[in-house]
C-alpha positions in Angstrom: -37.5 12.5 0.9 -35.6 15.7 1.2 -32.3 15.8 3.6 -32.9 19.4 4.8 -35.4 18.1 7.9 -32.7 15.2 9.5 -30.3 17.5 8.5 -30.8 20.1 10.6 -32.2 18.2 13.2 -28.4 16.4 12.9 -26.9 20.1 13.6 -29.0 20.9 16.5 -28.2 17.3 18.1 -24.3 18.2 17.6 -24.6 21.5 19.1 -26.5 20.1 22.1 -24.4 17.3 22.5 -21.8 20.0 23.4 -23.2 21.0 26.7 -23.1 16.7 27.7 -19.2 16.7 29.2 -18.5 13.6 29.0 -19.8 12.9 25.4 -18.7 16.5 24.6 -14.5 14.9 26.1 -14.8 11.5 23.7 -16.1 13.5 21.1 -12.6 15.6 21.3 -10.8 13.4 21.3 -11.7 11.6 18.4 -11.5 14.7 16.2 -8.1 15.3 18.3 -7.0 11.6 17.3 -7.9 11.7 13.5 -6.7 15.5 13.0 -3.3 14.2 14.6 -2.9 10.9 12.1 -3.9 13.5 9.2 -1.3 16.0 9.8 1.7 13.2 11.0 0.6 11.1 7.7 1.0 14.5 5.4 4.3 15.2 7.3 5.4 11.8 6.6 4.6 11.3 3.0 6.2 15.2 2.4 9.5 13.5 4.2 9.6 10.3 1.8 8.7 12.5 -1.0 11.6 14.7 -0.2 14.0 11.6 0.2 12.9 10.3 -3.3 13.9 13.7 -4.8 17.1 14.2 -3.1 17.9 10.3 -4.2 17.1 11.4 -7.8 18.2 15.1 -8.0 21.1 14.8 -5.7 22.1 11.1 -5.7 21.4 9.6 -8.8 22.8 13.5 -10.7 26.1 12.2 -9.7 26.2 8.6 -9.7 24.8 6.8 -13.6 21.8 6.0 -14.2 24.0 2.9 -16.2 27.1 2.1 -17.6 29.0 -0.4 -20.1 32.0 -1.6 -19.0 34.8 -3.5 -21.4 35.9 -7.0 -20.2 38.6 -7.5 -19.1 39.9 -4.5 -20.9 38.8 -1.2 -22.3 35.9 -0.7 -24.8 38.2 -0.2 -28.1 35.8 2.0 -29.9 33.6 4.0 -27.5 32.7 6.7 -29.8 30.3 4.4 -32.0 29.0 2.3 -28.8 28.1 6.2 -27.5 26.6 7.1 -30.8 23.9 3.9 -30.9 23.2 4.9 -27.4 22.0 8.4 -28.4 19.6 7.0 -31.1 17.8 5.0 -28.0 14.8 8.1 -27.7 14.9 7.1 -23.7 18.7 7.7 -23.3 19.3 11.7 -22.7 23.7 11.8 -22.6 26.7 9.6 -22.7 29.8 9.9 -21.7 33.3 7.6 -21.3 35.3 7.4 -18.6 38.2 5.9 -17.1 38.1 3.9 -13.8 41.1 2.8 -11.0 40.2 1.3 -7.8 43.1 1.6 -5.5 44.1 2.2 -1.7 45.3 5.3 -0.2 47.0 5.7 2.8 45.1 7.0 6.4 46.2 7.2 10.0 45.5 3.9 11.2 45.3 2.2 8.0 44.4 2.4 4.6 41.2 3.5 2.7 39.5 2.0 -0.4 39.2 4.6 -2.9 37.5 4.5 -6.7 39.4 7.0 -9.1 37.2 8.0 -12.1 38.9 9.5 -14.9 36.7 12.0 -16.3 36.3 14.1 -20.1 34.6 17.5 -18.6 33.4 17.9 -22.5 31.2 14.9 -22.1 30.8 14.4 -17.8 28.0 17.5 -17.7 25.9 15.0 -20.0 25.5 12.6 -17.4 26.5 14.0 -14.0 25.9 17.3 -11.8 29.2 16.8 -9.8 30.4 20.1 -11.3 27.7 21.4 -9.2 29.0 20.0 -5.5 32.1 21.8 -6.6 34.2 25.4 -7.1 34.2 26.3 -10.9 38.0 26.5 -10.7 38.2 22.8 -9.0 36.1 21.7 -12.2 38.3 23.5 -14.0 41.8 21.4 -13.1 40.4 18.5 -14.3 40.5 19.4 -18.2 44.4 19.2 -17.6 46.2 16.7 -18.4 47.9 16.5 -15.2 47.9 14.1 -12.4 45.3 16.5 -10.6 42.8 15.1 -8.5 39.7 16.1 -6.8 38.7 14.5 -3.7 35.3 14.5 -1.4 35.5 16.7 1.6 35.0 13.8 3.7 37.6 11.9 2.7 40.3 14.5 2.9 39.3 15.2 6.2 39.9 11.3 7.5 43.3 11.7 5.0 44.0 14.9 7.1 44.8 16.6 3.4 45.2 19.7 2.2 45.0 21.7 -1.5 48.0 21.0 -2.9 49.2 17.6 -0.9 50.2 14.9 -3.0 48.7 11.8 -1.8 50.0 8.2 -2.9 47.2 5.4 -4.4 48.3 2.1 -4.6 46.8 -0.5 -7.0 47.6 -4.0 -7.0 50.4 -5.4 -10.0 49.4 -8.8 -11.9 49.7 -12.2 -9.6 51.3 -10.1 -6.7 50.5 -11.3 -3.1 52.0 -8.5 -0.7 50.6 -4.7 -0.6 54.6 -4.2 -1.0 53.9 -5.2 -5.0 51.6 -2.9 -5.7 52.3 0.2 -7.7 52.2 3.5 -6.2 50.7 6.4 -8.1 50.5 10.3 -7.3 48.3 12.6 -7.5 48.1 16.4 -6.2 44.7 17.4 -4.4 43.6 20.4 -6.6 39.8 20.5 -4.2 37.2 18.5 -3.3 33.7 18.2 -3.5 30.7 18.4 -1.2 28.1 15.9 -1.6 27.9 13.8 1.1 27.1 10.0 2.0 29.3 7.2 0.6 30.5 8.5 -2.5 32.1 11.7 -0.9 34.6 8.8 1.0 35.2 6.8 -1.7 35.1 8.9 -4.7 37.9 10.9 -6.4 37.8 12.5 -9.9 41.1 12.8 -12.0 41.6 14.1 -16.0 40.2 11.3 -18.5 43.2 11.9 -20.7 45.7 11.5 -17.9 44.5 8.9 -16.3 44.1 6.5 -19.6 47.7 7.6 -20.4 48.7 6.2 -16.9 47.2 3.2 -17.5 48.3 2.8 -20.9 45.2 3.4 -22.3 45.8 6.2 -24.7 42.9 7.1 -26.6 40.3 4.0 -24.9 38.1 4.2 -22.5 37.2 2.0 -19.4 33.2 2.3 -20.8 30.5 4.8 -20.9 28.1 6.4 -18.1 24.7 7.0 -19.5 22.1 9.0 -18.2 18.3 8.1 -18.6 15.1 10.3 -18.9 13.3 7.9 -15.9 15.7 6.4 -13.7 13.5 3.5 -12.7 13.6 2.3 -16.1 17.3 2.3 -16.4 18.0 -1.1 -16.3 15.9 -2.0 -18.9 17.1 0.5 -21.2 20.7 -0.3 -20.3 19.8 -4.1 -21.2 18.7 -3.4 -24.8 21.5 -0.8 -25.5 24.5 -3.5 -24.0 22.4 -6.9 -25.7 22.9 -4.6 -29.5 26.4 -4.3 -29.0 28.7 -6.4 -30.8 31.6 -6.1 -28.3 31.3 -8.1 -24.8 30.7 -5.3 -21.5 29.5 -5.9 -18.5 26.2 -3.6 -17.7 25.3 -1.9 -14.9 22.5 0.0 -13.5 22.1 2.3 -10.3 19.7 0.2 -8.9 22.8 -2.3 -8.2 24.5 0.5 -6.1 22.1 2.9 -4.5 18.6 0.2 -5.2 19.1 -0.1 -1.4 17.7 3.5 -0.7 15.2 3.6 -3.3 13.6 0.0 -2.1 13.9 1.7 2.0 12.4 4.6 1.2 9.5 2.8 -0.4 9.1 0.5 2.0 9.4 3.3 5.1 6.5 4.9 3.1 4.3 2.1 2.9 5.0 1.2 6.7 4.4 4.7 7.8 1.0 5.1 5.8 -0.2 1.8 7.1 0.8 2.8 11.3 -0.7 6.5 10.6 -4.0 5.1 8.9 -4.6 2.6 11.9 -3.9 5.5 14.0 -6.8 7.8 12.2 -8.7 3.9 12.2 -8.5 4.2 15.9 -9.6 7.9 16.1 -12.4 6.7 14.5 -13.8 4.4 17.0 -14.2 7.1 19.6 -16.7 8.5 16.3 -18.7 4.9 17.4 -18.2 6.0 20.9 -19.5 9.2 20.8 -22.3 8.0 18.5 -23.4 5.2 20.6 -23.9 7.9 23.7 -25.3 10.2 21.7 -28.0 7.8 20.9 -28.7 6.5 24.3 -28.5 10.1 25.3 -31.8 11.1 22.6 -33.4 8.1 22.5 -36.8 9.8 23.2 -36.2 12.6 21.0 -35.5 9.7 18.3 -39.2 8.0 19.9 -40.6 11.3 19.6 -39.6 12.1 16.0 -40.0 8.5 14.7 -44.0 8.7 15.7 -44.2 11.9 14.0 -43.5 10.4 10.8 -40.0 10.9 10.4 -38.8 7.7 8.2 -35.6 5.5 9.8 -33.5 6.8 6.9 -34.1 10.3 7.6 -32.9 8.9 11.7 -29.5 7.6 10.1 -28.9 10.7 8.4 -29.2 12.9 11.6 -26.4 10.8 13.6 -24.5 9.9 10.3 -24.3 14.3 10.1 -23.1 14.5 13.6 -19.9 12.1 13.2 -19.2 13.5 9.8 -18.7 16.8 11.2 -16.3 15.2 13.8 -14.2 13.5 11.0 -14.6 16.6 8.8 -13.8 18.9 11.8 -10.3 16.5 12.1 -9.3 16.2 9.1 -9.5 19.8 7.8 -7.6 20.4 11.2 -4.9 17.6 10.7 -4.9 18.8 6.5 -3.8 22.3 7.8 -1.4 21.6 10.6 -0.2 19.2 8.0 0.6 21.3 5.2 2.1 23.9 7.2 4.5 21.9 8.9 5.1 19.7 6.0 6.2 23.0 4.0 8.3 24.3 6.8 9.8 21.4 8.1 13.3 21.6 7.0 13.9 24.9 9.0 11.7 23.6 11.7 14.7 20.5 11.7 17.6 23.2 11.4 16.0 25.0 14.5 15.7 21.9 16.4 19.3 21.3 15.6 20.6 24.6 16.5 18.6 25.1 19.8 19.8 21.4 21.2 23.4 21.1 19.4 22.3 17.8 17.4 22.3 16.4 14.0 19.7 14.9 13.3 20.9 13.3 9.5 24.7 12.8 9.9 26.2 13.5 6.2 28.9 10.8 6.2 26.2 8.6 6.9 23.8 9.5 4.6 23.7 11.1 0.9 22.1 14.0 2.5 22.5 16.1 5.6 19.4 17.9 6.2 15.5 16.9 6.3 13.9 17.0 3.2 10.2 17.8 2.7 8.4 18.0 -0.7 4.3 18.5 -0.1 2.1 16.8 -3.3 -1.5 18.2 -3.3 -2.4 14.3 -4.3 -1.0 13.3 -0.9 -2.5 15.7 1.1 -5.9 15.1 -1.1 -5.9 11.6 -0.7 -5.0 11.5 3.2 -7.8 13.7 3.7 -10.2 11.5 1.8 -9.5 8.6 3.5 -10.1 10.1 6.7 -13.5 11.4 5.7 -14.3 7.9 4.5 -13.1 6.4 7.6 -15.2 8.6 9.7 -18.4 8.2 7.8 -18.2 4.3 8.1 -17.7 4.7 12.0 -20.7 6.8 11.8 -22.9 3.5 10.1 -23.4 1.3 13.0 -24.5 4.0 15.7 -27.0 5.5 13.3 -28.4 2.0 12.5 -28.9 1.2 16.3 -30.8 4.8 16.3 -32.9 3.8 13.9 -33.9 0.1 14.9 -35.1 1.9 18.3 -38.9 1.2 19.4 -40.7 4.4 19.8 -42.8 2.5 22.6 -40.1 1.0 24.8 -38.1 4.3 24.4 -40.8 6.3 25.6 -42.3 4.0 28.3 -39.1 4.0 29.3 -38.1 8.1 30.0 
């Protein structure tokens, strides 16, 4: 049988169940309820989606994907380990480094610090540091000098300046007092901006210096290595380190910053699972609305059922009527969605200016601003599931309208 007849008798039901007021309230608010889980589930998604990137853009461009790390002492022949990671097709740079884990002096106390000794021929391979960085900061690092370039964090807790000389101490071989350990110097040449942990913990000196300090002339502590997908870095960091003939220990990001990846995943999963009961419970007000609706045309139902009109054609009209409410919500939630989703960061900023708040503190985490990155797939599938959701609140109501008895329905007007 053709749909055009229940079809439009669906769209004259809906447009008289407007003049009802109550039916006409729970009927708003259940496109009010699903439109407002369709557009906080897009927002939220665009947020996590943001996160991810700024992990992997901003994050994981400064800190490796992996790294092989001598035992005990440095690798004595880095260039070759370098040259069988490059044949690996899934490994896209390399690059050696040198590494000194010291303390440094701060009012109140001291500060644990990581020193990397970096070869700026090789770092750009595998990090974007030079990016959080002026060009003439980058620069003093291809001296071989005692230069060093802190994060902006740290120097301001270290209450340094350019051009301060600030003392790292590093423990000496079976000492037991911080008065054993060796001092070493270094003049602040800049700093970085990058936020997060690494800015306070994180300092950058000249590879060649810094070997020759630790009388490592010509070595290297091990190799950074930077991946084409970061979540399958420590797989690819197993089979380059288990081909190597010489012992290193092997590291991966997701040892270091796996934290965030795993909380953002496990925020996004939370979120969607809250925000799709939320457009669940929208949906009930569809079965509300539905049942009334019903009651409410019972005879018109008795009327049209003894004309002939099959019990199909009956679901169809009242399955049309709560399709349009979840249709009606979702393409109102889809659009408020997008729009805020695309805007939020400045949306944040204004919030932040107008009430002299912060809402993402950068020395607490790698970022200080709220990120938003909208995928069509989200926003596609968000709006499916709503549509589906509201269709299968619409099944039970139209049922009931079709299991009514044209007899008792009419006696009974």
């Amino acid at each position: 049988m053709s749909l055009k007849l229940p079809l439009t008798i669906g769209w004259r039901f809906y447009r008289q169940r407007q003049a009802n007021g109550f039916i006409n309230f729970i009927s708003f608010a259940s496109t009010s309820g699903i439109a407002l889980g369709v557009a906080v589930l897009i927002i939220v998604l665009s947020v996590m989606n943001g996160f991810e990137r700024e992990l992997q853009q901003r994050l994981l461009g400064v800190t490796p994907h992996g790294e092989l790390v001598g035992v005990n002492s440095p690798l004595q022949d880095w260039q070759s380990m370098a040259q069988s990671a490059e044949q690996i097709p899934e490994i896209k740079g390399v690059a050696p480094f040198v590494r000194l884990q010291g303390l440094v002096q701060k009012p109140g106390g001291f500060q644990g610090i990581q020193v990397t000794g970096i070869d700026l021929a090789y770092e750009p391979k595998v990090s974007t540091i030079a990016d959080y960085m002026d060009e003439s900061t980058w620069q003093t690092l291809a001296e071989d000098a005692n230069n060093i370039v802190l994060g902006q964090a740290l120097m301001q807790q270290l209450g340094l300046n350019i051009g301060d000389t600030v003392a790292m101490y590093t423990p000496q071989k079976n000492a037991t007092r911080l008065t054993q350990a060796k001092s070493h110097r270094f003049v602040v040449t800049g700093s970085y901006k990058l936020g997060g942990e690494v800015e306070q913990t994180q300092a950058y000196v000249p590879m060649v210096y810094l070997a020759r300090l630790l009388g490592h002339e010509g070595l290297a502590s091990g190799i950074r290595i930077k991946v084409d997908n970061v979540l399958q870095a420590q797989s690819v960091i197993r089979e380059l380190g288990y081909a190597q003939s010489e012992y290193v220990y092997m590291n991966d990001w997701t040892r270091t910053q796996g934290h965030l990846y795993s909380d953002i995943q496990l925020v996004r999963v939370v979120m969607y699972l809250v925000l799709a009961l939320v457009i669940a419970v929208a949906c009930f007000n569809i079965v509300s609305t539905l049942v009334m609706a019903v009651r409410d045309k019972a005879s018109e139902v008795a009327i049209l059922m003894t004309m002939g009109l099959q019990r199909f054609s009956i679901m169809a009209i009242f399955m049309l009527q709560g399709a349009l409410n979840g249709l009606s919500g979702c393409a109102i939630g889809g659009v408020v969605g997008v729009v805020i989703a695309q805007n939020l960061s400045a949306i944040a900023k204004a919030i932040e200016s107008a009430f002299g708040i912060q809402l993402l503190a950068g020395g607490i985490y790698f970022i200080d601003f709220v990120p938003t990155q909208l995928e069509l797939r989200d926003v596609a599938f968000v709006i499916f599931m709503g549509l589906v959701m509201s269709l299968i609140a619409t099944v039970y109501p139209a049922w009931k309208a079709s299991r009514i008895a044209p007899a008792a329905a009419l006696a009974g007007r």
